[in-house]
C-alpha positions as CSV (number, residue, x, y, z in Angstrom):
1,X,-12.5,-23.9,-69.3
2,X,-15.7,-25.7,-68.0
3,X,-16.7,-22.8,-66.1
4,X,-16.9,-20.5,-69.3
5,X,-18.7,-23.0,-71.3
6,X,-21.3,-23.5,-68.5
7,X,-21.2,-19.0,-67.9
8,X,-21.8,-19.5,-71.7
9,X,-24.6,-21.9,-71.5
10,X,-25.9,-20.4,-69.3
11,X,-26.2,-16.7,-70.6
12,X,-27.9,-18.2,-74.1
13,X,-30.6,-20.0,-71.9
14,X,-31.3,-17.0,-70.3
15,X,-31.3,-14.9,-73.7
16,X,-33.6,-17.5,-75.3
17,X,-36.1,-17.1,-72.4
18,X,-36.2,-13.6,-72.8
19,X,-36.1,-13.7,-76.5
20,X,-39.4,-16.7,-76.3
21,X,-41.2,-14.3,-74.1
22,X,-40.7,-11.7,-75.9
23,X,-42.0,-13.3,-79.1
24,X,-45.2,-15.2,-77.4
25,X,-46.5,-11.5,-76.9
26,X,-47.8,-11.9,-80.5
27,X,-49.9,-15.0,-79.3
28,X,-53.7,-14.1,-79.8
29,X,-54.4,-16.9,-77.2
30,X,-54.4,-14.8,-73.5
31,X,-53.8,-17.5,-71.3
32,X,-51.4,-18.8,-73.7
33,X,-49.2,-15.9,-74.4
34,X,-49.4,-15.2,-70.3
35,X,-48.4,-18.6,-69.7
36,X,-45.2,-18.8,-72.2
37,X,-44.2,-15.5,-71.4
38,X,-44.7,-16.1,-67.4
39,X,-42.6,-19.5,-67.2
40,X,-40.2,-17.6,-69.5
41,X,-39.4,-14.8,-66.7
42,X,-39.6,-17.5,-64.1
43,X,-36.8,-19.4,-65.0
44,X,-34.9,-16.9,-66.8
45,X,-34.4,-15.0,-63.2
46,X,-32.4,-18.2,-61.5
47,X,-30.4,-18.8,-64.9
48,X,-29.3,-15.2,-64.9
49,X,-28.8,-15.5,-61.2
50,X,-27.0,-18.2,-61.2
51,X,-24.9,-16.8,-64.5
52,X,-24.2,-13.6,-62.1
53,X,-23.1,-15.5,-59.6
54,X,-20.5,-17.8,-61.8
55,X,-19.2,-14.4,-63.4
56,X,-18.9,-13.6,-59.6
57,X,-17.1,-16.4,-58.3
58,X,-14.8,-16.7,-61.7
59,X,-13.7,-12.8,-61.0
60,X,-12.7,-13.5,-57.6
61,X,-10.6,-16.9,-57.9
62,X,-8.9,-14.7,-60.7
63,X,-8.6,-12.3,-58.2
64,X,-6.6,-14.7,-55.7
65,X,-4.4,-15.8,-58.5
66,X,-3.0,-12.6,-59.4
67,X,-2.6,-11.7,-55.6
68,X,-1.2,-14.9,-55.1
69,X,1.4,-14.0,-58.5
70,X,2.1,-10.5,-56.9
71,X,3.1,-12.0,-53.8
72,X,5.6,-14.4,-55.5
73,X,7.1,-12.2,-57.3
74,X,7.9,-10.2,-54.2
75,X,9.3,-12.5,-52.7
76,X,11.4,-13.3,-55.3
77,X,13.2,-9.8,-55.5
78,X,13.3,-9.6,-52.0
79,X,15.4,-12.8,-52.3
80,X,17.3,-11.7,-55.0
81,X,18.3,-8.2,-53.0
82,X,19.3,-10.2,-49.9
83,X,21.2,-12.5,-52.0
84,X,23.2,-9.9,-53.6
85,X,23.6,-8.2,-50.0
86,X,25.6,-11.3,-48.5
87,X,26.8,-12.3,-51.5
């Protein structure tokens, strides 16, 4: 549960970088609109990396578990059927 509240976190920092860049191209101020909208890509990048790479990492341990369900299942009938074999 933390992990989708910090995926979650994550991905609104990163939209409200993109979305304050995108509005401080309406500043008249050069320096100052190239400024905002320059610190606004440079740490949107790690914050969506770093969001990619939780989605990542989330999709994978959910990958295990499922193998890890398949597998027990399996075993179970294979269980069952020798048990009903010799029994």
């Amino acid at each position: 549960m933390a992990d989708i509240l910090g995926l979650t976190t994550m991905l609104a920092a990163a939209t409200a970088l993109v979305w304050s860049g995108a509005r401080a191209c309406r500043i008249k101020n050069r320096f100052a609109k190239w400024s905002v909208v320059g610190l606004a890509a440079v740490v949107a990048v790690p914050v969506s990396f770093a969001a990619a790479l939780t989605i990542a990492a989330r999709a994978a341990a959910l990958r295990r578990l499922a193998d890890f369900a398949i597998a027990m299942r399996l075993a179970a009938r294979r269980h069952l059927a020798e048990h009903h074999r010799h029994g």
